[in-house]
N, C-alpha and C positions, 0 to 999 in steps of 0.2 A: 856843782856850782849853783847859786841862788840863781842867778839872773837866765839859768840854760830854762826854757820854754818846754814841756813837754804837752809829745802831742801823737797821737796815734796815729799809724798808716797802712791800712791796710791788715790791720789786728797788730803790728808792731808797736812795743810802746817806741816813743823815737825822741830823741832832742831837737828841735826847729832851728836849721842852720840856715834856711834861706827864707823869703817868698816875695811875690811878686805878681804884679796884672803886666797882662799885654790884650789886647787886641787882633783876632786873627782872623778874617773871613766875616767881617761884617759881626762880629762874636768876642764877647769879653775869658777871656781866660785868666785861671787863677794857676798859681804855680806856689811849690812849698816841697821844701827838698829837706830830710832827718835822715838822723844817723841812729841806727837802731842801736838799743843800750843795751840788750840780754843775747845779741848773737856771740858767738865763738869767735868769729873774724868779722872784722868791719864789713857791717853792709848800712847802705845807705838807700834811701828810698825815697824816691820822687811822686806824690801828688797833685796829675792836673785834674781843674773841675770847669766845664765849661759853663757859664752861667750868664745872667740875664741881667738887664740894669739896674735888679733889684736884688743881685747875686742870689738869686735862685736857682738851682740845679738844673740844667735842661738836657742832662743822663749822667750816667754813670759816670763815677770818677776812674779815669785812665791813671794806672800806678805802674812806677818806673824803678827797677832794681841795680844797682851799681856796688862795684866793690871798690870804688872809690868816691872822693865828693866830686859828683858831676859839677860843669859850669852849666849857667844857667840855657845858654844857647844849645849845647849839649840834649836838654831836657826839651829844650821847646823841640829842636829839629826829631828827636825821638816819640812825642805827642804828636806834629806833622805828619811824618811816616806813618803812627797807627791810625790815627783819624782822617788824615786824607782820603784813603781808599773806600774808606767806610761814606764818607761823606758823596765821592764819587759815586759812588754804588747807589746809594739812594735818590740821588737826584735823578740817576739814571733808568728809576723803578719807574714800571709804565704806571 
């Protein structure tokens, strides 16, 4: 289709089915969820970036794999999970 957005994730090329800002720990987050177009079976892949008020990077983007289209709550409680501990961990760094 004309109007499907392509866009890459993680080396996937993907079609952009979702995206969105939230806010989480004093922290702007970006979210963006594609359905990859050369896999064998549907896989669909989530993109968080956690960024600055000038959506500048401030690390790595955390990538999220599904064999279905995740909801977006889904994807955020799955970016919690992995950056929480990490977040935890370093604050906790003497």
């Amino acid at each position: 289709m004309k109007n499907e957005k392509q866009i890459k994730i993680d080396g996937y090329k993907c079609i952009k089915l979702d995206e969105w800002k939230t806010e989480w720990k004093a922290e702007k987050v970006k979210y963006v969820i594609g359905k990859a177009e050369d896999e064998e079976f549907p896989s669909f892949y989530a993109k968080v970036q956690r960024v600055n008020d000038n959506d500048d990077l401030i690390d790595d983007d955390y990538i999220f794999e599904y064999d279905h289209k995740p909801e977006r709550s889904a994807v955020e409680d799955d970016f919690i999970d992995e950056w929480g501990p990490v977040s935890y961990t370093h604050l906790r760094a003497p």
